[in-house]
Each structure stands twice: as C-alpha cells, then as structure tokens.
Biopython code that builds the backbone (N, CA, C, O; Angstrom):
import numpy as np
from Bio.PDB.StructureBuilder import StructureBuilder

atoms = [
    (1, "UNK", "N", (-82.935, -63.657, 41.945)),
    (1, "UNK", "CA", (-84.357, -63.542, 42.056)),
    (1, "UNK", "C", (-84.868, -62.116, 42.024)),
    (1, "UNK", "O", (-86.078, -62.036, 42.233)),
    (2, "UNK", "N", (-84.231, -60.962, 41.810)),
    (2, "UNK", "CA", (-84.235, -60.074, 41.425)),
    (2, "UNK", "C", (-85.135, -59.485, 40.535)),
    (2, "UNK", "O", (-85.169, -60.411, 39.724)),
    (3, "UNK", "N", (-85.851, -58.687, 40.095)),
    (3, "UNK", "CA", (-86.197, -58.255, 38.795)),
    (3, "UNK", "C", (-85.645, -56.702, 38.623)),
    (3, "UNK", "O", (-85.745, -55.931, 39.578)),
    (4, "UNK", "N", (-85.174, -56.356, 37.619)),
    (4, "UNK", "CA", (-85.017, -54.495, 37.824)),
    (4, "UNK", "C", (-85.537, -54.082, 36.185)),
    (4, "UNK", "O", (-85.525, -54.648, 35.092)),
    (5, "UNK", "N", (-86.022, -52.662, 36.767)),
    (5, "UNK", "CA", (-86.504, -52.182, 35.123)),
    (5, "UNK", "C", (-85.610, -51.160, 35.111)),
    (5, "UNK", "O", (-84.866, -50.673, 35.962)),
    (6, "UNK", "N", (-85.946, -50.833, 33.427)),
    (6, "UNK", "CA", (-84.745, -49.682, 32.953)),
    (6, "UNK", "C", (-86.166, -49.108, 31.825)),
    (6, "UNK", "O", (-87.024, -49.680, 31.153)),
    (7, "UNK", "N", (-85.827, -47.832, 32.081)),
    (7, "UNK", "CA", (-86.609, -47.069, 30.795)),
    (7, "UNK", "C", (-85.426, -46.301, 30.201)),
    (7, "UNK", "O", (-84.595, -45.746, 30.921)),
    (8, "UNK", "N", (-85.375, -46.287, 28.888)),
    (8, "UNK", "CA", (-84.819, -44.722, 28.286)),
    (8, "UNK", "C", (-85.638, -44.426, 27.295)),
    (8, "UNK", "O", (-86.581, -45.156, 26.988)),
    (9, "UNK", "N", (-85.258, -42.952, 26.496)),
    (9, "UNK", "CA", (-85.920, -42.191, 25.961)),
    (9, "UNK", "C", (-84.455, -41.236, 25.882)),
    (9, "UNK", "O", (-83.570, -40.821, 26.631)),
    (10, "UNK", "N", (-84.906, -41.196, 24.273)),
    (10, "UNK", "CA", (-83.556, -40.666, 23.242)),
    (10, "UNK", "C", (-84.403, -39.821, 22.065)),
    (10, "UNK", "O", (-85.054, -40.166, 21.079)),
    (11, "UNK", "N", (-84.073, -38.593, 22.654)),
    (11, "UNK", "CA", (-85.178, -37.420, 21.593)),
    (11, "UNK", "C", (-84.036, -37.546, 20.308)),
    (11, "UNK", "O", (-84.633, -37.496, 19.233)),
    (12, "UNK", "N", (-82.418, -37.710, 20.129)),
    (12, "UNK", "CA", (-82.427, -37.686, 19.068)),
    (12, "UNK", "C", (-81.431, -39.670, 18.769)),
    (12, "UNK", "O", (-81.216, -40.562, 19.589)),
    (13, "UNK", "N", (-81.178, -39.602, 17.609)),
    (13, "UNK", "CA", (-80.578, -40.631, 17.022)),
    (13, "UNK", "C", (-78.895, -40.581, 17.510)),
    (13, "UNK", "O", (-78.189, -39.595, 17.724)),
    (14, "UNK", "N", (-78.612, -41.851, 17.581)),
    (14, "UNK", "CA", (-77.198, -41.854, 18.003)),
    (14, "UNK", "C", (-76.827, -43.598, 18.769)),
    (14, "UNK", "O", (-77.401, -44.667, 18.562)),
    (15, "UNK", "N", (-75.614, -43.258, 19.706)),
    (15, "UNK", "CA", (-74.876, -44.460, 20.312)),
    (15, "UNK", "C", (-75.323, -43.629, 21.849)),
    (15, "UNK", "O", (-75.078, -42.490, 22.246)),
    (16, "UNK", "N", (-76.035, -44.712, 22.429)),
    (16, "UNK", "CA", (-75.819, -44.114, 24.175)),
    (16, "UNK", "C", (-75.174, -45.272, 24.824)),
    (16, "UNK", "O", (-75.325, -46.450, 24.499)),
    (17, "UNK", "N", (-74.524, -44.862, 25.667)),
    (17, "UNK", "CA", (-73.696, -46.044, 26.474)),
    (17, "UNK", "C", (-74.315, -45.699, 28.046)),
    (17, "UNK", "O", (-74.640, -44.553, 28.356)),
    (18, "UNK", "N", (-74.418, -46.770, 28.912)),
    (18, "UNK", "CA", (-74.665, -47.089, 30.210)),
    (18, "UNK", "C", (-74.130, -47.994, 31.039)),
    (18, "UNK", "O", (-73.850, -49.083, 30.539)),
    (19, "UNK", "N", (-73.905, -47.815, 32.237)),
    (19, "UNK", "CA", (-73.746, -48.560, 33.216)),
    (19, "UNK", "C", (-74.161, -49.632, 33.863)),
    (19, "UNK", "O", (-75.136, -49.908, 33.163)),
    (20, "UNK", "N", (-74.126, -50.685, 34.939)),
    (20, "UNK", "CA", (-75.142, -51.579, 35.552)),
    (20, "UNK", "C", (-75.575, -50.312, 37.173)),
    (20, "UNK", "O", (-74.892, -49.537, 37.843)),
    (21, "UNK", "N", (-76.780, -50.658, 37.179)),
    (21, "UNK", "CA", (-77.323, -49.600, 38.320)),
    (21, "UNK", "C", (-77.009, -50.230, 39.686)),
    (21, "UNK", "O", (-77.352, -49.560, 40.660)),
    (22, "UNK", "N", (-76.311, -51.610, 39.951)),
    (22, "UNK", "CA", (-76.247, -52.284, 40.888)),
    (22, "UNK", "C", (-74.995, -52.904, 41.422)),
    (22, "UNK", "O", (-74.255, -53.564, 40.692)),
    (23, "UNK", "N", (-74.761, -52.706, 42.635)),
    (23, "UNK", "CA", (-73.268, -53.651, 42.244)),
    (23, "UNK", "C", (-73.752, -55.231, 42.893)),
    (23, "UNK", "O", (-74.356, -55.563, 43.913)),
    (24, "UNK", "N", (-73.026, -56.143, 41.499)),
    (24, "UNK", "CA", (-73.956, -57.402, 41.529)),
    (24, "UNK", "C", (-72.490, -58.571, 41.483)),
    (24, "UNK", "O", (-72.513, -59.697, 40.986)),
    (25, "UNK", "N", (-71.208, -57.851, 42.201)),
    (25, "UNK", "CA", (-70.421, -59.085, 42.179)),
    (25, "UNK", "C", (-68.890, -58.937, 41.335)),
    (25, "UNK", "O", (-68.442, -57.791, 41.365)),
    (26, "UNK", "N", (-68.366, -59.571, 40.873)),
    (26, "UNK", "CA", (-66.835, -59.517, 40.553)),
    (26, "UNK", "C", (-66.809, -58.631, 39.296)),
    (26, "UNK", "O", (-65.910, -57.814, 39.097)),
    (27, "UNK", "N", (-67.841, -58.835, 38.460)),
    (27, "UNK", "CA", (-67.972, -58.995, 37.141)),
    (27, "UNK", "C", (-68.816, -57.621, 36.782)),
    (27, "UNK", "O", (-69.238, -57.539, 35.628)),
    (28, "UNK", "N", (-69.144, -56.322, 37.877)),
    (28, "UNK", "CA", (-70.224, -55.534, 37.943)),
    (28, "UNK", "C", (-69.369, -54.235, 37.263)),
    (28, "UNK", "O", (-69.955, -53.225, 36.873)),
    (29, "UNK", "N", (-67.842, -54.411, 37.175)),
    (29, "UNK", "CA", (-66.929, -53.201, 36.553)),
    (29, "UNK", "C", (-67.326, -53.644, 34.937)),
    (29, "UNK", "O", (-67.295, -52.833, 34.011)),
    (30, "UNK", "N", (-67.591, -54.658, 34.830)),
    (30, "UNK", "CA", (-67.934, -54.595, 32.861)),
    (30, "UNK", "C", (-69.116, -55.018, 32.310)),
    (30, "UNK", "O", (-69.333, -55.282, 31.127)),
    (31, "UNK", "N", (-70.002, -55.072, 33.414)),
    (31, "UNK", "CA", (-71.440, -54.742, 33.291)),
    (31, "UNK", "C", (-71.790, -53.508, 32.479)),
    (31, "UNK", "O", (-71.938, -52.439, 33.071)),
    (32, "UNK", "N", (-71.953, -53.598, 30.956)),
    (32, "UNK", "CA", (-72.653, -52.342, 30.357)),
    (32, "UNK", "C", (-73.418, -52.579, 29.112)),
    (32, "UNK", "O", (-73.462, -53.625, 28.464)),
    (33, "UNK", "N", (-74.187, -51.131, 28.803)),
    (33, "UNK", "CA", (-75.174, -51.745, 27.727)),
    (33, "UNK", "C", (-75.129, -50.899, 26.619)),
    (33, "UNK", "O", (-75.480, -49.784, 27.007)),
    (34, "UNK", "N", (-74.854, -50.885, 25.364)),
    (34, "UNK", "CA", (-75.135, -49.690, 24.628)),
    (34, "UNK", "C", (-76.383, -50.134, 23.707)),
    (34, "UNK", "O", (-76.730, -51.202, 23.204)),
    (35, "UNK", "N", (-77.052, -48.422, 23.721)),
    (35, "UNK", "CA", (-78.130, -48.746, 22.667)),
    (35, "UNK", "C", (-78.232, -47.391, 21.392)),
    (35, "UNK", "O", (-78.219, -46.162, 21.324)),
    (36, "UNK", "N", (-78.328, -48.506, 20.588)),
    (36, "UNK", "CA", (-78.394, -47.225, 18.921)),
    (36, "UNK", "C", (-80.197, -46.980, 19.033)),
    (36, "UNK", "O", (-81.195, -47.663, 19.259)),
    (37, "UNK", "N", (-79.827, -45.457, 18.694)),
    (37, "UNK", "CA", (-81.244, -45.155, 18.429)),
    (37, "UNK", "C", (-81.246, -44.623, 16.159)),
    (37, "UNK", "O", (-80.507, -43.927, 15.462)),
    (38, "UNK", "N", (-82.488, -45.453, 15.887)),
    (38, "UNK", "CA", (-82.069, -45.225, 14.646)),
    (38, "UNK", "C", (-83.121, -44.470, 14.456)),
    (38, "UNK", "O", (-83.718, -44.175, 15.491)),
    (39, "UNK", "N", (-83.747, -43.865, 13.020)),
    (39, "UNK", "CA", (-85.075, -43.792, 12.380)),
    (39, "UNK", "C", (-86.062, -44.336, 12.531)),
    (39, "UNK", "O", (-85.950, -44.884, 13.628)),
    (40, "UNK", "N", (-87.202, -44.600, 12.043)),
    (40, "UNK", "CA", (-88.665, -45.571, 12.219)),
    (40, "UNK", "C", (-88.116, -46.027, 11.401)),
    (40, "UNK", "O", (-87.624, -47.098, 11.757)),
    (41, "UNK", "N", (-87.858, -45.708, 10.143)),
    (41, "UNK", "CA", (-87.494, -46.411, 8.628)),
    (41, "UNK", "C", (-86.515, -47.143, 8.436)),
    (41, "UNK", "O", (-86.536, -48.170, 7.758)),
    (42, "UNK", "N", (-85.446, -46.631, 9.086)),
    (42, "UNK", "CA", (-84.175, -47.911, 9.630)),
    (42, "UNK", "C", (-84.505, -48.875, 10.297)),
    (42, "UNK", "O", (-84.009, -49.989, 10.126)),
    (43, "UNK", "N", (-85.552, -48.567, 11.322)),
    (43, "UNK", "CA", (-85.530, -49.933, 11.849)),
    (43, "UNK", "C", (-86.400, -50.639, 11.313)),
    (43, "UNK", "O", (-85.951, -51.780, 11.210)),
    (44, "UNK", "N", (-87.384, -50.565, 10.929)),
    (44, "UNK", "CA", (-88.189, -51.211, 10.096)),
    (44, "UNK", "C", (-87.438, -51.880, 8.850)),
    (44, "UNK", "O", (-87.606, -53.047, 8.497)),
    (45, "UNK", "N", (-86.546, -50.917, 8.214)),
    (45, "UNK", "CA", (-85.626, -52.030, 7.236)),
    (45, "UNK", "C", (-85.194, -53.378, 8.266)),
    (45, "UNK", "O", (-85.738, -54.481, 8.221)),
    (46, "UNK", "N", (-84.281, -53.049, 9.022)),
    (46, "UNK", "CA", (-83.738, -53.885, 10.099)),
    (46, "UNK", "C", (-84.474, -54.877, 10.487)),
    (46, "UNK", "O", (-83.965, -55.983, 10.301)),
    (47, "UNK", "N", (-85.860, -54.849, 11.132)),
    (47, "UNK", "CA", (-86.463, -55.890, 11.190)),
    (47, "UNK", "C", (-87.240, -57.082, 10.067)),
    (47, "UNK", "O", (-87.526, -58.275, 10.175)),
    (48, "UNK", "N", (-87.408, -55.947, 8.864)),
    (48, "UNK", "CA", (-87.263, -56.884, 7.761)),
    (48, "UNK", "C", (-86.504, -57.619, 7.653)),
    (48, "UNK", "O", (-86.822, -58.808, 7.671)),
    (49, "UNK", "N", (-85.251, -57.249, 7.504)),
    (49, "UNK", "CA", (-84.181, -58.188, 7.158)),
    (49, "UNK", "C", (-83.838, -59.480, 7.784)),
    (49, "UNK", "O", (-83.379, -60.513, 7.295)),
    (50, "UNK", "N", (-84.359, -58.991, 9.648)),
    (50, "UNK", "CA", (-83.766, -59.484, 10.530)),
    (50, "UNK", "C", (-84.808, -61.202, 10.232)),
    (50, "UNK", "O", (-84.444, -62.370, 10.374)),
    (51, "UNK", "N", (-86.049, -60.656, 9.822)),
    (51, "UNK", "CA", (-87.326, -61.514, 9.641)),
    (51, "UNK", "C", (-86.936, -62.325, 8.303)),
    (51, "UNK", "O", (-87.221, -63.497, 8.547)),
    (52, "UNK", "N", (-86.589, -62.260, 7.438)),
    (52, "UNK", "CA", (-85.931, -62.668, 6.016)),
    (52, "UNK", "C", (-84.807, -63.524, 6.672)),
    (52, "UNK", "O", (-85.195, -64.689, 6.760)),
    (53, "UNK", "N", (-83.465, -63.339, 7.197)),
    (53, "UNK", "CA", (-82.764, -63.734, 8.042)),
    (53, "UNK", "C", (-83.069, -65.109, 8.659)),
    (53, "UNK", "O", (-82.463, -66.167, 8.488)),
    (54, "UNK", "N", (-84.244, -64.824, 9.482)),
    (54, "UNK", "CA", (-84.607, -66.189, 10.264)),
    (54, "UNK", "C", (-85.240, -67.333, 9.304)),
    (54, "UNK", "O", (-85.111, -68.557, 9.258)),
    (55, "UNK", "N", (-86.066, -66.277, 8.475)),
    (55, "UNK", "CA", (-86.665, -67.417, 7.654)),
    (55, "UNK", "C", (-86.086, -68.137, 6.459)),
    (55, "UNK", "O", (-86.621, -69.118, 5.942)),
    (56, "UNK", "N", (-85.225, -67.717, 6.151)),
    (56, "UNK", "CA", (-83.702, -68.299, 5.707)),
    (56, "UNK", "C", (-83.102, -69.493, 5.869)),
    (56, "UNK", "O", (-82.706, -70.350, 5.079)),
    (57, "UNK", "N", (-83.114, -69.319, 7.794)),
    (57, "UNK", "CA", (-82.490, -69.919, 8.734)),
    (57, "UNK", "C", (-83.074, -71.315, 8.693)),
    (57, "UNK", "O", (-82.505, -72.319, 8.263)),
    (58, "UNK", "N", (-84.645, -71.211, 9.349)),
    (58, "UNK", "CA", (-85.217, -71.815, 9.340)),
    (58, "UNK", "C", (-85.120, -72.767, 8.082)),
    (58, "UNK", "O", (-84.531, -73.828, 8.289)),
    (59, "UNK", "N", (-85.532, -72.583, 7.011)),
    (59, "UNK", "CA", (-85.638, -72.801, 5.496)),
    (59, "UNK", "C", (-84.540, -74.210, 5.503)),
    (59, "UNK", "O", (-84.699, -75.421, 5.350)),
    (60, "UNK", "N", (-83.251, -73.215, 5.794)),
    (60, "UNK", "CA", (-82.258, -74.400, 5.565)),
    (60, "UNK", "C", (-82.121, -75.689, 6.516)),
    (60, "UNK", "O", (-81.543, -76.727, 6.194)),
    (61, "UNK", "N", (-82.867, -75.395, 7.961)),
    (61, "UNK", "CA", (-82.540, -76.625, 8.610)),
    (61, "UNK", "C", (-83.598, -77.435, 8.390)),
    (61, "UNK", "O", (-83.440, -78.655, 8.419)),
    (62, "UNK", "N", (-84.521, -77.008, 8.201)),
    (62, "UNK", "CA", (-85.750, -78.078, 7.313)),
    (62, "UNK", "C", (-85.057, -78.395, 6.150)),
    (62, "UNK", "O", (-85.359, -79.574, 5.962)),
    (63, "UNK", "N", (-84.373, -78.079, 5.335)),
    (63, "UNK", "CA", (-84.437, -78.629, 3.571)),
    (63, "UNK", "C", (-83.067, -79.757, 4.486)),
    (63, "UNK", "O", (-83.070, -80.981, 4.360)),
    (64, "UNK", "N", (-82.279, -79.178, 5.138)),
    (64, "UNK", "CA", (-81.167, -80.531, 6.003)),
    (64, "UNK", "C", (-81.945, -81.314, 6.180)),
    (64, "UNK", "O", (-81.919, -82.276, 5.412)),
    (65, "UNK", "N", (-83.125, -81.279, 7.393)),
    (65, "UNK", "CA", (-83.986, -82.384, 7.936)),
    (65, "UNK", "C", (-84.533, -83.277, 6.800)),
    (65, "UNK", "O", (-84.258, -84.468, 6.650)),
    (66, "UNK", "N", (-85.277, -82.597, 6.088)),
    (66, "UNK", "CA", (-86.145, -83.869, 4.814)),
    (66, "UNK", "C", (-84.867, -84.132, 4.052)),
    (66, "UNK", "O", (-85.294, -84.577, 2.987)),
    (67, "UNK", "N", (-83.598, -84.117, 3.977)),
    (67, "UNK", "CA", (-82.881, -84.223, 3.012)),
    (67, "UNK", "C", (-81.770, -85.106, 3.732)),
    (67, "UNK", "O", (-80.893, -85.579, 3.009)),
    (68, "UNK", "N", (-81.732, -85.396, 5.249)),
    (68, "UNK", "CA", (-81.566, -86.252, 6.235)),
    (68, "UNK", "C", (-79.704, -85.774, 6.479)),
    (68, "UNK", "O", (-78.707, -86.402, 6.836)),
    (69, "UNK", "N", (-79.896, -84.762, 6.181)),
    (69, "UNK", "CA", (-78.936, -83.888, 6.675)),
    (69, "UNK", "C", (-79.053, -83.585, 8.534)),
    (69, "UNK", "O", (-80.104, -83.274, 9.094)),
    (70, "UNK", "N", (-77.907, -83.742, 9.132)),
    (70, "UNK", "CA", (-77.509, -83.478, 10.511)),
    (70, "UNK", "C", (-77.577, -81.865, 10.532)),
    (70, "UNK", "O", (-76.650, -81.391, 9.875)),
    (71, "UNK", "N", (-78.390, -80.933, 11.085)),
    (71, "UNK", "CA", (-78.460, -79.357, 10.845)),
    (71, "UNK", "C", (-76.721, -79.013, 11.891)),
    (71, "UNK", "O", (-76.292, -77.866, 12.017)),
]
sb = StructureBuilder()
sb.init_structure("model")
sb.init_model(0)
sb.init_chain("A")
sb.init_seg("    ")
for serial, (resi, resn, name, xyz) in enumerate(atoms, 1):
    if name == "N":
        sb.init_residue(resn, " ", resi, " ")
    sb.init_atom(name, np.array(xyz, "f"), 0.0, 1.0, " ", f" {name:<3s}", serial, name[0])
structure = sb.get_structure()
C-alpha cells in the first residue's frame, strides 16, 4: 500500500543503472532498474515503431476474430 516516487534527469545520453531505495523483502538484492537515455529523434523513431507494432498487433487478432480464428 505503499506509493514511492523516483525522478531522474540525465544531461547526457547513455545506460544508467539503479538500485531499489527500500529494503522490501527477500527479493530487494535484485531489485534494479536501468534506463537508456536516447535523442528526441530516437525516441520518437521508437515510439513510431512501437505505435506501428501495436497496430499490427491489433490488426491481426481482429483479421483471426472475423476469420473465426482462436487469437
């Protein structure tokens, strides 16, 4: 029932790795998070794709459904 926030801020591009800020139990030694910081323009490719991707996704379990395919 917890809630916790996390901010970061990464002036340049790269791999950052982190810790859990809490100790929350057996499992709190491999509690971790990494985050890539890319370009605006990388990620914006990225979420294109990621958006193309779903709608893909989507696409095919509808053409299963009317086509009475089990998705």
């Amino acid at each position: 029932g917890k809630v916790h926030e996390v901010s970061f801020r990464a002036d340049e591009e790269g791999s950052y790795t982190g810790r859990a800020a809490s100790l929350s139990g057996a499992a709190y030694a491999a509690m971790g998070t990494e985050v890539e910081v890319v370009s605006p323009e990388e990620y914006e490719s990225y979420v294109k794709q990621l958006d193309a991707d779903i709608q893909a996704a989507q696409d095919t379990v509808v053409d299963q459904i009317e086509g009475g395919e089990t998705p």
